[in-house]
N, C-alpha and C positions, 0 to 999 in steps of 0.2 A: 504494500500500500504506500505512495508515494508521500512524504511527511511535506504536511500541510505549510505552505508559505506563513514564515512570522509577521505579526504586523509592524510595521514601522515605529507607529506609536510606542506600540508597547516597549519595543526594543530599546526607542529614544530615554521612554520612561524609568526603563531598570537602570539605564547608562547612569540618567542623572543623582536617579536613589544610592548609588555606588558610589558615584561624585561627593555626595554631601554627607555618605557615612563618614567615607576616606577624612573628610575636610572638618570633623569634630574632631581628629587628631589620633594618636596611638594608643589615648587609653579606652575611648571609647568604644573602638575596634576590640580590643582586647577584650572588653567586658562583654561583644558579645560575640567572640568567640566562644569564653566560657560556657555563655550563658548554651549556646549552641553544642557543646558539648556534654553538657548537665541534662541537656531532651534528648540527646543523643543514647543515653543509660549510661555513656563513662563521668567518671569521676576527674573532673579538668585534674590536674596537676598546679598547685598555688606558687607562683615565680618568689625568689627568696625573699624575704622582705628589709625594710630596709631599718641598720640596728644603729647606726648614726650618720646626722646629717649637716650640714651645717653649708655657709656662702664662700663660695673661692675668688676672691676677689685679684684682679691679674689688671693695674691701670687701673681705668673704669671702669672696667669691663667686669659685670660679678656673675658667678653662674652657679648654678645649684649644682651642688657634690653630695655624693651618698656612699659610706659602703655597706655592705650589704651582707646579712647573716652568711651566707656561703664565701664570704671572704673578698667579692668582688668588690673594685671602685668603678664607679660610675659617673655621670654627668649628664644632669635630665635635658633628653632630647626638646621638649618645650619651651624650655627656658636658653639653651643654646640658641633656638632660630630665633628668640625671641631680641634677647642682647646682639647676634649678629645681625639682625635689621633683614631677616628673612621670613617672607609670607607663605603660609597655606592655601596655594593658589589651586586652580581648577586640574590645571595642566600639571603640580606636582603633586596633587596630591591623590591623585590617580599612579599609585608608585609602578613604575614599568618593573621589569624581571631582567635578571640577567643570569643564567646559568640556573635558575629555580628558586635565587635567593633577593630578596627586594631589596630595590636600590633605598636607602633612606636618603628620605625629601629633602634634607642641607645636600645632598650630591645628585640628585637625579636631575641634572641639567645637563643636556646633550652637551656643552659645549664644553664640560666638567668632567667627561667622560675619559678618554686621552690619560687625563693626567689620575684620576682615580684606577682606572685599570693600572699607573706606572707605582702609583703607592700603595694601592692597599689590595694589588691585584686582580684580576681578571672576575673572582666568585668576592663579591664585597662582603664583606663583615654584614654580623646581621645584627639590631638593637635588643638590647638584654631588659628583657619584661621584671619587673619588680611590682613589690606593693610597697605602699608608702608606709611610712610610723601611725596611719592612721586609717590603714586600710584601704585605699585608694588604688589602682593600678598605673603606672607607669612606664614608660619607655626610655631606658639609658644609652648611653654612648659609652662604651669600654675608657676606661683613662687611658691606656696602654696604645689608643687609637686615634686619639684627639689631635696628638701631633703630626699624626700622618693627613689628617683629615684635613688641619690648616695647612701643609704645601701644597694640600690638592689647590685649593683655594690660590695659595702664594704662586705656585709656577704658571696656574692659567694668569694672572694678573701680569705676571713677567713675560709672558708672551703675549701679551695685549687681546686674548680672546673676549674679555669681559665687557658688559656693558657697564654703563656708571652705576646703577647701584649694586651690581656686583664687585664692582670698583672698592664697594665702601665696605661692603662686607670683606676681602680679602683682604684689607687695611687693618680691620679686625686680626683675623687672623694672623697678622704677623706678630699684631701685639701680643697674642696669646701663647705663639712660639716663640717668641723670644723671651716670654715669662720661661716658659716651661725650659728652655734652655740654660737658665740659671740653676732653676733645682727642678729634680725631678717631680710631675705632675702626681704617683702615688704620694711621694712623701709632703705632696703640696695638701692633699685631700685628706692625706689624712692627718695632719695638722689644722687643718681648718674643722672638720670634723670631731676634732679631740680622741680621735682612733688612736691616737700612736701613744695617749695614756695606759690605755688596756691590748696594745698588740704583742700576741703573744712571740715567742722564739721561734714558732715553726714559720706564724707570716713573714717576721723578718727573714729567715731564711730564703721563703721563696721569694721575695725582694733579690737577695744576696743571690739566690741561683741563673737571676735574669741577666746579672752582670760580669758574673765568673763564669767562666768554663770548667769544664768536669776534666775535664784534660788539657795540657799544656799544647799552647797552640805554636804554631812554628812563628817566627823571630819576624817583625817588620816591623819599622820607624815609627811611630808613633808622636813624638813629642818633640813640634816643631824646632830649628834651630832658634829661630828667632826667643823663644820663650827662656833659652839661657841666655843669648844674647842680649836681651831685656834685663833679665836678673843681675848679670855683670856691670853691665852701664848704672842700675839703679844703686848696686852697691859700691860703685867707684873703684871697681878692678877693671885689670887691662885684659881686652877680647882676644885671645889667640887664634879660635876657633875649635870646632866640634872636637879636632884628634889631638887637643891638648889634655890632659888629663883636671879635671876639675876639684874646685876644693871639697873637703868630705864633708863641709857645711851647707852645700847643695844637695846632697841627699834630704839632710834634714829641710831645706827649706822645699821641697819638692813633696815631701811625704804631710808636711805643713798646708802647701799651697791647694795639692791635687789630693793624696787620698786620704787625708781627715775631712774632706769637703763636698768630694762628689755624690758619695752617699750616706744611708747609715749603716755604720758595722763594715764599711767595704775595706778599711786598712787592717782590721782585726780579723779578716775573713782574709786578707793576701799574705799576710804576718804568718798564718796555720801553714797553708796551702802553698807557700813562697819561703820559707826559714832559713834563716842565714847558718852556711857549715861552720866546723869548727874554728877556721880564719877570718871569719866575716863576711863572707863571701853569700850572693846567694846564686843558685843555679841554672835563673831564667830571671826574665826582666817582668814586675808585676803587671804592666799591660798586657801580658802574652797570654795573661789568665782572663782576660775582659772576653767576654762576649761579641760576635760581631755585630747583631740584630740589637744590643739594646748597650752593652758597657762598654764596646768601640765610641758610638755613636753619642753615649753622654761624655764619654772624656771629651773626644775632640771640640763638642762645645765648651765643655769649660775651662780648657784648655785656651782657646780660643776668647773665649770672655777675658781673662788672665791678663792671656796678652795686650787686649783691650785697654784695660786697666794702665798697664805697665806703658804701654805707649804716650796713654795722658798724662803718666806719674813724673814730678822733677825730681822724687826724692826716695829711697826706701819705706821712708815715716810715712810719705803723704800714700802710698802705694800699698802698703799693709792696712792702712786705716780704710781706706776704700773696700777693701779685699772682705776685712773683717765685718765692713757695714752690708756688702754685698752677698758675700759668701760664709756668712758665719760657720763655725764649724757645727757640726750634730749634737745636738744635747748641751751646749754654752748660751750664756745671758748673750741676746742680741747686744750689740756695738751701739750706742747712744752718742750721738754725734753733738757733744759737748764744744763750745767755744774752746777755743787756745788760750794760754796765759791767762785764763782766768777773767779774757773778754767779755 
């Protein structure tokens, strides 16, 4: 029996009813998923809920942070498009598909595409469902992704695809990467959170395991010239260069500058895993134990910040005081930038 022609109407009509669920947002959808699962005779499954929450403020820019009983950190999708000056439009919020998994609406712009597939791959990340502290449902952005999410954002701006107020929101985003390029965006949330009062030794580990390698990785450059070069000039010694042998008060300021700073626990965690023999010596260089995907990639900005630093600096004093107000180290009173002489 030939199946009967649809009507237009109708067709029109379901489009639009789909249009205006999509456009009440993630949680809406979500609730009635459940609810469509619950008439279905299964038993939905309750996404983790969230066990502290608190504002990550980055510039002006403040965005709601959560982590969440199963251990995750998050960043409510709502409240993102909301501070980067992005609408629930017709056309995004009809989310297209890509490999089976949906685009989320900050990236589902054709012209975002390109540079989303070169960051966060081909099958995108998908948004992590929660409840709120008060029973609510929500839609999260992994923290572990955020950063990647702002170069999508930054590179199409660099190659001039955007329109102006995509313009403005990628301006966004840089500020937001180059917050998170100072300290790490976990250890940002969860200090604004008050998590890293009650975090236990296994979370910090799996912090610690994102940046170490489990194996010693083979030997390459890491830690620009210029950043000794810099060190020398600040301290009033004379430059020979790299294949001079340095003073053994560069160790110490090196293990000061970089790994009391980068993370938490990361110089007590290369101290085990790195031990100097019985000459002092030790057997590989601590970078070698960094991670490519995540402990490469925060040295070289801090590294890089550093340098920053030392370039503006006239003096050792003025260079450290900066460092300390910038990059204080893990578990020390913040740096209070007190007048001189008692100004």
């Amino acid at each position: 029996m030939p199946e009967e022609p649809k009507n237009p109407a109708a067709v029109e009509l379901g489009k639009l009813g789909g249009q205006k669920t999509a456009e009440r947002g993630p949680e809406y959808y979500a609730e009635i998923q459940a609810r469509r699962q619950t008439r279905a005779g299964g038993r939905p499954k309750l996404p983790p809920k969230v066990t502290h929450a608190g504002p990550l403020k980055i510039g002006d820019i403040e965005l709601d942070c959560a982590v969440l009983e199963d251990g995750s950190r998050i960043i409510s999708e709502t409240k993102f498009m909301e501070v980067m000056g992005m609408y629930r439009s017709g056309a995004l919020s009809v989310r297209r598909k890509d490999a089976g998994a949906p685009i989320p609406l900050f990236l589902a712009h054709k012209n975002l595409k390109p540079y989303a597939d070169k960051h966060l791959g081909g099958v995108h990340f998908e948004l992590k469902p929660y409840r709120t502290e008060r029973g609510g449902s929500g839609q999260g952005i992994p923290a572990e992704t955020l950063p990647k999410v702002c170069e999508v954002w930054m590179d199409a701006n660099r190659d001039g695809v955007l329109g102006p107020r995509q313009q403005l929101t990628a301006k966004k985003a840089e500020i937001l990467f180059r917050g998170f390029a100072h300290v790490g965006i976990v250890a940002l949330i969860d200090e604004a959170t008050g998590y890293q009062q009650v975090r236990d030794r296994e979370a910090l580990q799996a912090i610690l395991d994102a940046y170490l390698r489990k194996e010693l990785a083979a030997w390459s450059k890491r830690f620009p010239d210029e950043f000794y070069e810099q060190m020398f000039r600040l301290r009033g010694w004379e430059w020979k260069g790299m294949k001079v042998n340095r003073p053994q008060v560069v160790g110490h300021y090196t293990n000061d500058l970089v790994w009391e700073r980068l993370a938490p626990g990361i110089r007590e965690e290369l101290e085990n895993k790195n031990p100097k023999n019985e000459r002092g010596h030790r057997l590989s260089k601590h970078h070698q134990w960094l991670t490519e995907d995540v402990g490469h990639p925060a040295l070289a900005q801090h590294l890089y910040g550093l340098i920053g630093f030392m370039r503006a600096s006239d003096s050792w004093k003025e260079f450290y005081r900066l460092i300390q107000k910038a990059f204080p180290k893990k578990g020390e009173t913040l740096f209070l930038p007190l007048p001189e002489n008692g100004a």
